[in-house]
Z-matrix of the N, CA and C atoms (Angstrom, degrees):
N
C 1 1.451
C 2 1.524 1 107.55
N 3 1.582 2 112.66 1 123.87
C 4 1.241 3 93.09 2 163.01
C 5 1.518 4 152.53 3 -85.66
N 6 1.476 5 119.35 4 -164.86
C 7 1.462 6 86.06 5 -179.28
C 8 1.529 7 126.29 6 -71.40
N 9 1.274 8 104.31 7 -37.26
C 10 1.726 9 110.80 8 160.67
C 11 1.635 10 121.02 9 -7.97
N 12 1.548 11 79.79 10 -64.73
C 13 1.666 12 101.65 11 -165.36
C 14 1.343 13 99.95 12 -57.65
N 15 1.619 14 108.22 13 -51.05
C 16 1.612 15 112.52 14 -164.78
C 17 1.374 16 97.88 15 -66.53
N 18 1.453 17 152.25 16 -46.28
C 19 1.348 18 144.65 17 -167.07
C 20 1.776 19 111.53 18 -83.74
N 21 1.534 20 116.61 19 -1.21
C 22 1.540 21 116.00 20 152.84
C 23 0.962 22 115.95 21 -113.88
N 24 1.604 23 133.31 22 22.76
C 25 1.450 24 134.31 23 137.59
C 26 1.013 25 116.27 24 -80.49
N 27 1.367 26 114.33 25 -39.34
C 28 1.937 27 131.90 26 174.43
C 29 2.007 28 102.84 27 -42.87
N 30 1.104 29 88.81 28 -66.89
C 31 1.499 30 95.30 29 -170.15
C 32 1.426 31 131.95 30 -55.88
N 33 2.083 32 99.69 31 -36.43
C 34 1.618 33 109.30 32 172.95
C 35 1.178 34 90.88 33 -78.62
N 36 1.353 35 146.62 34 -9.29
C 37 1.660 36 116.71 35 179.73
C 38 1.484 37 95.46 36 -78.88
N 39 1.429 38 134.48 37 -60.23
C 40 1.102 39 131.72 38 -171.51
C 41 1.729 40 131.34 39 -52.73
N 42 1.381 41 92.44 40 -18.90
C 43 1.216 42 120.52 41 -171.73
C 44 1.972 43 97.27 42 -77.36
N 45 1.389 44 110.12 43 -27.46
C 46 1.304 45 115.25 44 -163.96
C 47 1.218 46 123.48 45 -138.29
N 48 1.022 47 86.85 46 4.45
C 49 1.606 48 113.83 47 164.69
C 50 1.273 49 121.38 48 -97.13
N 51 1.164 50 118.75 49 -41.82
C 52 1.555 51 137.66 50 -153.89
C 53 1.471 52 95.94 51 -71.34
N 54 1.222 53 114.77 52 162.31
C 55 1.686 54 145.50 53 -170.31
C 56 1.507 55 93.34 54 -73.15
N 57 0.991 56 109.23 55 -53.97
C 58 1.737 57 106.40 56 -172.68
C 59 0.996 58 98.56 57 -63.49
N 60 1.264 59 138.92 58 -8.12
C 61 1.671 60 130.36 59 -174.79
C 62 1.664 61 106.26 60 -83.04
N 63 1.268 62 109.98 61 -48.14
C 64 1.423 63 113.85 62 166.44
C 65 1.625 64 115.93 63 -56.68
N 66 1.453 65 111.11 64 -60.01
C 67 1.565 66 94.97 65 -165.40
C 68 1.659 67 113.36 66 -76.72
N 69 1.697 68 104.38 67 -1.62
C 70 1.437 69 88.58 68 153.41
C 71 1.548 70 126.56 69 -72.82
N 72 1.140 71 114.84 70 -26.91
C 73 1.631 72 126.97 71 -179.86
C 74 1.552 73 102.26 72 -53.57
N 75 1.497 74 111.40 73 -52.42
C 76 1.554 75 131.20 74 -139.79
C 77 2.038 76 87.65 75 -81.73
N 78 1.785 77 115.61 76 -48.63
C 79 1.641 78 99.77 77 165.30
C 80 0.849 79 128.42 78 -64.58
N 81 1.656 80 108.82 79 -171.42
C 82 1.299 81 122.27 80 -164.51
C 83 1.842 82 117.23 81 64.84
N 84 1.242 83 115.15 82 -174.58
C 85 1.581 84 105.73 83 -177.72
C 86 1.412 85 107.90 84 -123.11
N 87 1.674 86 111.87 85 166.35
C 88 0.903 87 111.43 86 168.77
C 89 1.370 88 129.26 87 -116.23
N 90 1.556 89 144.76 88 -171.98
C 91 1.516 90 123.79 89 -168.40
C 92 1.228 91 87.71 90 -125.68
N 93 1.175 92 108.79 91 157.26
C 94 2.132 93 119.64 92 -176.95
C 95 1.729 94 90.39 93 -146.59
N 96 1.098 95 105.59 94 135.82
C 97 1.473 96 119.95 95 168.09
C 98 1.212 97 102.23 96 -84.77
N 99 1.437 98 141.21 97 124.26
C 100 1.495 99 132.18 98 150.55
C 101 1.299 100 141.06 99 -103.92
N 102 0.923 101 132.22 100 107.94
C 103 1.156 102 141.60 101 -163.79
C 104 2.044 103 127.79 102 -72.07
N 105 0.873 104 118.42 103 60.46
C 106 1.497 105 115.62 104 177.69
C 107 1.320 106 138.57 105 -68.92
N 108 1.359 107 103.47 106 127.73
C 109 1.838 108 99.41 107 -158.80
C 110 1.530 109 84.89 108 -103.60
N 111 1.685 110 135.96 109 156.22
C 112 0.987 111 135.28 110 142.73
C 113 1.569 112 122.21 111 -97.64
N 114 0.954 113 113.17 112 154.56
C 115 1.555 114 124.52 113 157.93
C 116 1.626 115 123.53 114 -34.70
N 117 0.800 116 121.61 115 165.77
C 118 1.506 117 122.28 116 171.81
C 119 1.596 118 114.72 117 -98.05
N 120 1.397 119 135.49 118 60.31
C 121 1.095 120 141.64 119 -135.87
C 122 1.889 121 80.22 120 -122.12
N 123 1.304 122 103.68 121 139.63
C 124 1.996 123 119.86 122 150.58
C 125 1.335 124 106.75 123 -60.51
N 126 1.414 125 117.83 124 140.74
C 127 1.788 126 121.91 125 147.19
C 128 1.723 127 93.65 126 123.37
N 129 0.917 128 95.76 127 176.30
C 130 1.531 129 134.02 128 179.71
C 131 1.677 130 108.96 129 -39.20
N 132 1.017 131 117.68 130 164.08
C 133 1.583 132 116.56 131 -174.59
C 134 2.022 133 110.87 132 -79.48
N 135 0.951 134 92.03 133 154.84
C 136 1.567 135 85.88 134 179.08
C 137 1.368 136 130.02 135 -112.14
N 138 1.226 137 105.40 136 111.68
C 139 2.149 138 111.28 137 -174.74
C 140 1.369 139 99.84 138 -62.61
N 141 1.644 140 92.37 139 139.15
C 142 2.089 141 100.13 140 -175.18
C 143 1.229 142 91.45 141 -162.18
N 144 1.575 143 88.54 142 104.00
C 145 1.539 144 135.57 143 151.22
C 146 1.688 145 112.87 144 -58.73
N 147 1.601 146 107.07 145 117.02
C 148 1.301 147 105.24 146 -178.66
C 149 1.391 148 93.58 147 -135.71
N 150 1.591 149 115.47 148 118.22
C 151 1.341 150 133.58 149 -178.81
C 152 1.362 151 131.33 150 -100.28
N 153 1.028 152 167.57 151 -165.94
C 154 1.474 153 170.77 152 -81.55
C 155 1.579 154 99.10 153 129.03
N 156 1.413 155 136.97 154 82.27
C 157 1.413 156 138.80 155 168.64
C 158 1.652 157 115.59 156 -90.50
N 159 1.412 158 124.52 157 135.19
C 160 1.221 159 139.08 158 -154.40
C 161 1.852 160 99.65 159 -105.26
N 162 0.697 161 117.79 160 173.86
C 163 1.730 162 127.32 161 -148.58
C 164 1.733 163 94.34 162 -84.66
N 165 1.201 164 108.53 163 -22.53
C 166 1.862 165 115.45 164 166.97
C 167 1.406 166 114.72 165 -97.83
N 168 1.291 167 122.96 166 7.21
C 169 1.497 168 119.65 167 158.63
C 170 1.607 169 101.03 168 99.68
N 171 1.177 170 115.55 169 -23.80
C 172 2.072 171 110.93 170 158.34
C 173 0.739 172 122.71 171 -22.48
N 174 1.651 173 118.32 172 149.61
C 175 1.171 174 123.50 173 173.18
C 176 2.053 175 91.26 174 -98.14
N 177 1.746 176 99.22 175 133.57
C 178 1.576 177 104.50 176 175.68
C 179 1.134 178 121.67 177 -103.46
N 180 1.731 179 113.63 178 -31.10
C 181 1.583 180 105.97 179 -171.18
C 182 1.911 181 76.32 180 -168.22
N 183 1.112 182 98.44 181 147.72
C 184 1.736 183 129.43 182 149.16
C 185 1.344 184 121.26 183 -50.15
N 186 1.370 185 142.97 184 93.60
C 187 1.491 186 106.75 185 164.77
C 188 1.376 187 133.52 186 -102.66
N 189 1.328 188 105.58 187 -8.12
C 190 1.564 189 129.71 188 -179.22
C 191 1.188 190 117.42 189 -172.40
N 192 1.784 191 97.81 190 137.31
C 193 1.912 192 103.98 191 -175.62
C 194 1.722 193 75.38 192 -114.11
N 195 1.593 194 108.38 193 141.53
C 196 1.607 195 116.11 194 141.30
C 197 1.681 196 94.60 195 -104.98
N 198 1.706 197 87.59 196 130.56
C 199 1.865 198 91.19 197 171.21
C 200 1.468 199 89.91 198 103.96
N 201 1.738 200 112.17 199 119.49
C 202 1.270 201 123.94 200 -141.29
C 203 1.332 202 102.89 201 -143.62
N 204 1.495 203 118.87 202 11.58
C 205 1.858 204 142.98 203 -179.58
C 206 1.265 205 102.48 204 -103.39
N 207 1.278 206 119.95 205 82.49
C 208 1.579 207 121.96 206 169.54
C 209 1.319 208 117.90 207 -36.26
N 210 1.267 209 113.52 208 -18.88
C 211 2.050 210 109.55 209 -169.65
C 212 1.372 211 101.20 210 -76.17
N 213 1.678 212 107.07 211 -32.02
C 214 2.079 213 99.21 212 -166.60
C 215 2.215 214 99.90 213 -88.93
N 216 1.454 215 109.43 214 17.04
C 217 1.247 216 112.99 215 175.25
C 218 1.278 217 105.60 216 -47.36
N 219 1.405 218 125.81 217 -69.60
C 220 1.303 219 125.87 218 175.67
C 221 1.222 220 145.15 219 -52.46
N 222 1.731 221 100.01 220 -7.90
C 223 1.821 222 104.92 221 164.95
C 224 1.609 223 103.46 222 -72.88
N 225 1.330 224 121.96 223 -29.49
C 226 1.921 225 100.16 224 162.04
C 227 1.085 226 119.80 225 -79.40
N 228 1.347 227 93.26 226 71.48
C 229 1.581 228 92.92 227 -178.75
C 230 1.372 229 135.01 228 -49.00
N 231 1.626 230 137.01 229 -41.82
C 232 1.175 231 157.10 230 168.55
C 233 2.074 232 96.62 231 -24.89
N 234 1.778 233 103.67 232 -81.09
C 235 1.416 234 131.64 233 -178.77
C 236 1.718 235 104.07 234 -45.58
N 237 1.569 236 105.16 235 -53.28
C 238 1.420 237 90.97 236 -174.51
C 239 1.829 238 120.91 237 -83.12
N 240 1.419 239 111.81 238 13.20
C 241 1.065 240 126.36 239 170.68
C 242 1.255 241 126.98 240 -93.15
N 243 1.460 242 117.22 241 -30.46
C 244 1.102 243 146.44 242 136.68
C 245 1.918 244 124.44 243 -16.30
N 246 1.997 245 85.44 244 -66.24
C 247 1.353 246 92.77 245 171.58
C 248 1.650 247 128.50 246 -67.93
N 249 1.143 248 106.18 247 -40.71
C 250 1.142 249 97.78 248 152.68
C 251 1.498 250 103.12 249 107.60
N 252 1.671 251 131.91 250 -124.68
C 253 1.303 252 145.09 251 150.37
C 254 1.674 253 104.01 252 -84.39
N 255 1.203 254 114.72 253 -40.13
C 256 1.978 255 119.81 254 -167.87
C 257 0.991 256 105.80 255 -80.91
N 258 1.242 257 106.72 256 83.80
C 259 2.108 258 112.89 257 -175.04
C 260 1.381 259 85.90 258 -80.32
N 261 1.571 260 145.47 259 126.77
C 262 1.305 261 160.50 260 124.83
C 263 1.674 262 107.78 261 -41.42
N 264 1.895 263 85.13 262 133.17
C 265 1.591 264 79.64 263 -179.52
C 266 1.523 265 111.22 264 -78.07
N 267 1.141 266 125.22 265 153.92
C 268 1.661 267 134.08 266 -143.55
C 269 1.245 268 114.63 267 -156.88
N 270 1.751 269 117.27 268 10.59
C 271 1.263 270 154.54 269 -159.20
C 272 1.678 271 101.92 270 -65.18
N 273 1.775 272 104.09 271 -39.08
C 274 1.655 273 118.70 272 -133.17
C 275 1.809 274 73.28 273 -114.35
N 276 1.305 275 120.17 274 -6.22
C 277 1.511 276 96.99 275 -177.36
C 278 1.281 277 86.03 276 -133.99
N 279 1.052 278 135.72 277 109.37
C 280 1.126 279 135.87 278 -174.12
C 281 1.713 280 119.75 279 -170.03
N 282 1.394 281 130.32 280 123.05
C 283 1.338 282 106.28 281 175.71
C 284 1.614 283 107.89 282 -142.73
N 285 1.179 284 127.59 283 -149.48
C 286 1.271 285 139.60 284 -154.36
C 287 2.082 286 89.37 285 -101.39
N 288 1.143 287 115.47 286 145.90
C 289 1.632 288 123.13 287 -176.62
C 290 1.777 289 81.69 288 -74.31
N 291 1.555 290 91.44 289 177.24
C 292 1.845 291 107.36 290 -159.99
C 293 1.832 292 96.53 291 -108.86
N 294 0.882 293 171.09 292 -155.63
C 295 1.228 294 166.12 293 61.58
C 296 1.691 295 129.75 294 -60.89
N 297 1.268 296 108.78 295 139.69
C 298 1.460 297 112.38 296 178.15
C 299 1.400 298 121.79 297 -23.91
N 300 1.596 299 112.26 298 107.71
C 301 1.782 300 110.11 299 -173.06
C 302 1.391 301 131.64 300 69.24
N 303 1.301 302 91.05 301 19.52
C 304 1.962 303 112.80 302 166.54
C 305 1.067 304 91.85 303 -111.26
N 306 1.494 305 117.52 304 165.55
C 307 1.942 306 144.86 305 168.45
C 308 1.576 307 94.69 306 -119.64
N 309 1.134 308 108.20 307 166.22
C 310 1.391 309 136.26 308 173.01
C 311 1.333 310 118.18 309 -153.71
N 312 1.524 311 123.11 310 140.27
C 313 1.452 312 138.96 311 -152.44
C 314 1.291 313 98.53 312 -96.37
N 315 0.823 314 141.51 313 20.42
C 316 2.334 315 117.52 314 -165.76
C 317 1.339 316 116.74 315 -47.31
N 318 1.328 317 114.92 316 170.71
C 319 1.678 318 117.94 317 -177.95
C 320 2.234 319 93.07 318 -120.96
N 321 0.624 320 84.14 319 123.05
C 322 1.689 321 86.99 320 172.31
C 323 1.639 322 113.00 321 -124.13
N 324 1.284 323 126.41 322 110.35
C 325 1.413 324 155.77 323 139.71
C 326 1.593 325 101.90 324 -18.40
N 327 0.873 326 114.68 325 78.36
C 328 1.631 327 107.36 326 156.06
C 329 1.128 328 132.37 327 -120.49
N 330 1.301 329 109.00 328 144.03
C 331 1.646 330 123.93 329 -171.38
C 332 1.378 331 116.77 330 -56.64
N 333 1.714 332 112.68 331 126.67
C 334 1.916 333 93.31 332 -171.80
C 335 1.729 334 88.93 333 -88.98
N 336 0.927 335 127.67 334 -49.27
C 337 1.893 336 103.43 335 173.59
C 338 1.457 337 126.69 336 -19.77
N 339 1.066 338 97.15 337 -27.37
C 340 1.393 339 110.83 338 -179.35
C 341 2.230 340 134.86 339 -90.47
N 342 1.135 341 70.13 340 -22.97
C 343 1.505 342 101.12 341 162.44
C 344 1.340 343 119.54 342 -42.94
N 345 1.311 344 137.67 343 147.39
C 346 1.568 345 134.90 344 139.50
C 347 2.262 346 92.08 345 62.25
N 348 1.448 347 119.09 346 8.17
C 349 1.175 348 105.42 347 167.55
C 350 1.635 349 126.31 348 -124.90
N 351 0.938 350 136.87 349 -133.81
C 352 1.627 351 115.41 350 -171.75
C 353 1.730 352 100.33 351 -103.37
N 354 1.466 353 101.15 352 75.34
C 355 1.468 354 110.16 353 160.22
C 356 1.668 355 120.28 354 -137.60
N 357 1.656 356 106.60 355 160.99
C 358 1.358 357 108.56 356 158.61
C 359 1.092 358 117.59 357 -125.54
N 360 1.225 359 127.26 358 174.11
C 361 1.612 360 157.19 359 156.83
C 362 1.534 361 89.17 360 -76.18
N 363 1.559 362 119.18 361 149.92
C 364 1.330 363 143.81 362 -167.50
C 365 1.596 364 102.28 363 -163.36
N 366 1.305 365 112.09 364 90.06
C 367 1.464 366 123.69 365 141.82
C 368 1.426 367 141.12 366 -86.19
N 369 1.577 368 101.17 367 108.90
C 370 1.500 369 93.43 368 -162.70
C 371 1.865 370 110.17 369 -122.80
N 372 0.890 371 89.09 370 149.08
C 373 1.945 372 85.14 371 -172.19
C 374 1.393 373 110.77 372 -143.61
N 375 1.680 374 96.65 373 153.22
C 376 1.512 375 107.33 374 -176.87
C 377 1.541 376 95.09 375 -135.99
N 378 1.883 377 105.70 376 163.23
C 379 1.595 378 91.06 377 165.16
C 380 1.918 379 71.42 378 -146.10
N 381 1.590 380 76.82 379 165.79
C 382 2.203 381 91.86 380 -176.57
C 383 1.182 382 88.13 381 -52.12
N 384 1.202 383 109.04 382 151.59
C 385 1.722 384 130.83 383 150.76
C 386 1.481 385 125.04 384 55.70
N 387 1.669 386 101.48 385 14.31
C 388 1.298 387 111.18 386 171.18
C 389 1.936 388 113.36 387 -138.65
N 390 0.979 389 136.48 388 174.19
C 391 1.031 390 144.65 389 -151.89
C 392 1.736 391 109.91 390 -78.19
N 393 1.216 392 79.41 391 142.75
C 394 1.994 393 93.99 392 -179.22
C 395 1.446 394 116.68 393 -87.37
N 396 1.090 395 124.00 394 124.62
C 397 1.563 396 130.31 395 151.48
C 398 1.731 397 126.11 396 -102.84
N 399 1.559 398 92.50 397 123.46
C 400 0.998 399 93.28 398 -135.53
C 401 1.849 400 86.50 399 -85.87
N 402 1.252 401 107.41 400 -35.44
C 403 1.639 402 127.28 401 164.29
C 404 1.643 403 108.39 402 -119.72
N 405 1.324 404 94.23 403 83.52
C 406 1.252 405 121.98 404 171.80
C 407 2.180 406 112.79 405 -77.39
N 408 1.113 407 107.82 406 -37.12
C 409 0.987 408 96.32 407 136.84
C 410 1.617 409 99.95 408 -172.43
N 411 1.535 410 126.22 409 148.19
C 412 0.943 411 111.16 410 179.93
C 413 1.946 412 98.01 411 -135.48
N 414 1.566 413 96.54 412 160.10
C 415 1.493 414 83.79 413 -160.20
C 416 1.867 415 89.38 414 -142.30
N 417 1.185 416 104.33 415 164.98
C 418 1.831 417 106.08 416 -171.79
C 419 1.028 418 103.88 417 -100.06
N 420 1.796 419 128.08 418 130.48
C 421 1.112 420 132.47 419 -179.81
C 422 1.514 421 145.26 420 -84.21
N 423 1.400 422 89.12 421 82.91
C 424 1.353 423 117.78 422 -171.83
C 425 1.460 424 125.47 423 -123.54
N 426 1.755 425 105.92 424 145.20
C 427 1.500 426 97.14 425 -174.40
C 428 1.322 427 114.02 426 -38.97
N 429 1.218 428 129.02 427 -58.91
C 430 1.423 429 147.45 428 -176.69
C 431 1.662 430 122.27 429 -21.97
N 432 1.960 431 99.16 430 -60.25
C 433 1.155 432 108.93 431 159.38
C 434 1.589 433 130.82 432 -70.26
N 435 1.562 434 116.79 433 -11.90
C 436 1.184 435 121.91 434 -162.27
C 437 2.176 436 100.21 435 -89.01
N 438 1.774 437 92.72 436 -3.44
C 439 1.446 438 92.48 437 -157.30
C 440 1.328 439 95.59 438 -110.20
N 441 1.357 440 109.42 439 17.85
C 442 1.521 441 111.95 440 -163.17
C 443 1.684 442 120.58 441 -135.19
N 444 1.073 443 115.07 442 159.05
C 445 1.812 444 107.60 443 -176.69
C 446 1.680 445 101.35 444 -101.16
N 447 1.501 446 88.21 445 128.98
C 448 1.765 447 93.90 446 -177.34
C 449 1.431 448 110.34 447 -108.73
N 450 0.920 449 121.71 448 178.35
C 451 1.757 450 120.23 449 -175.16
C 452 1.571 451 119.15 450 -133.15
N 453 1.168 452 123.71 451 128.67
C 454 1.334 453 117.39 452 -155.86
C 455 1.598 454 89.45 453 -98.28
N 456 1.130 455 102.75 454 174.73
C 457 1.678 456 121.00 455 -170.40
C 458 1.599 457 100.98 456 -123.00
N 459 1.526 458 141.85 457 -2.27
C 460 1.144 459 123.75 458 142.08
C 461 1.617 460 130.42 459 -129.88
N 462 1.498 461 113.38 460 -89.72
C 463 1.746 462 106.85 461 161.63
C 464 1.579 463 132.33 462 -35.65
N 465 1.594 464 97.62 463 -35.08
C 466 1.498 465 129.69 464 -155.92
C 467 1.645 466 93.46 465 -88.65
N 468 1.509 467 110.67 466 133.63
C 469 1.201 468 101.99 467 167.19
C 470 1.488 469 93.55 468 -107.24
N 471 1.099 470 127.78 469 -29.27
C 472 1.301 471 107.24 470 -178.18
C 473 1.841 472 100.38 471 175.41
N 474 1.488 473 114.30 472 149.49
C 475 1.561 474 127.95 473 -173.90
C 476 1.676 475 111.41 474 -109.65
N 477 1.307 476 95.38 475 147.98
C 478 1.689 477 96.36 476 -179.44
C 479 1.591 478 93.49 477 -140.74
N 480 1.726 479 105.17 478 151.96
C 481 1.567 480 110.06 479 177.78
C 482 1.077 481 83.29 480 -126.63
N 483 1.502 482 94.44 481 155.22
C 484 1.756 483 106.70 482 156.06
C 485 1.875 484 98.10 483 -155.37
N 486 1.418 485 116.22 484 130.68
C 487 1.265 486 102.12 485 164.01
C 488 1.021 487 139.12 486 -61.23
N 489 1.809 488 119.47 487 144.59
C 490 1.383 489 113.59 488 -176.05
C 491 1.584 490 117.37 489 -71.85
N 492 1.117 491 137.77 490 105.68
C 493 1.349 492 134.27 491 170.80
C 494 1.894 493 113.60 492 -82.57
N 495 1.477 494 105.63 493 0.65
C 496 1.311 495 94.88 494 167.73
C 497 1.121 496 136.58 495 -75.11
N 498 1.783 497 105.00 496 -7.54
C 499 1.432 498 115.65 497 -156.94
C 500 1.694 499 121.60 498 -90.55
């Protein structure tokens, strides 16, 4: 072999080997389909706020509103307190509220930096004229949990991920 050869084997190993090879893999985001089942509950459809929470309990980023009537924004109260005055446009994540004993599909964008480190998922739900959860269910963001069915403690009967491989 010559040396040629040996110094462009040298390089694709390093080239693919190397650390930067991983944490290029590891940025950027990835897409998760989620799946939400509700309860069999009476009343009105229910807005569900699903957030990105930081290792001090912050709110970090938005990733999905179900419930697309800006006026009932403020029955989540917790999220829309959060926002503050800087309402983010929220246009592009946005869908129709869920109703008692329906599921709904969303696609949520999440950060793989963010993964497997000191974060949660924050599902929070309201319906008119009935009671708020404020951590309806919230779960730690990790492969582990992302591979798993969690169970909500009010509207929510329970969440499922699966990654999108269509994308």
């Amino acid at each position: 072999m010559s040396c040629l050869h040996k110094i462009g084997l040298l390089m694709l190993t390093l080239v693919f080997a190397s650390p930067s090879a991983s944490i290029a893999q590891q940025s950027g985001t990835s897409q998760y389909k989620c799946m939400i089942q509700m309860t069999n509950y009476m009343g009105e459809g229910a807005y569900i706020v699903v957030s990105l929470i930081n290792g001090k309990g912050a709110y970090e980023k938005t990733l999905y509103v179900l419930g697309s009537d800006k006026k009932w924004y403020p029955d989540v109260k917790e999220w829309h307190k959060a926002l503050g005055k800087k309402t983010p446009n929220i246009s592009a994540i946005t869908g129709a509220s869920v109703a008692g004993g329906d599921r709904s599909v969303v696609m949520l964008d999440i950060d793989n930096a963010k993964i497997n480190k000191d974060y949660k998922l924050r599902f929070e739900s309201a319906v008119e004229d009935k009671n708020y959860h404020v951590k309806d269910l919230e779960i730690p963001l990790t492969t582990e949990a992302l591979s798993a069915k969690s169970e909500g403690t009010g509207y929510i009967r329970y969440v499922r991920f699966s990654p999108n491989t269509s994308n």
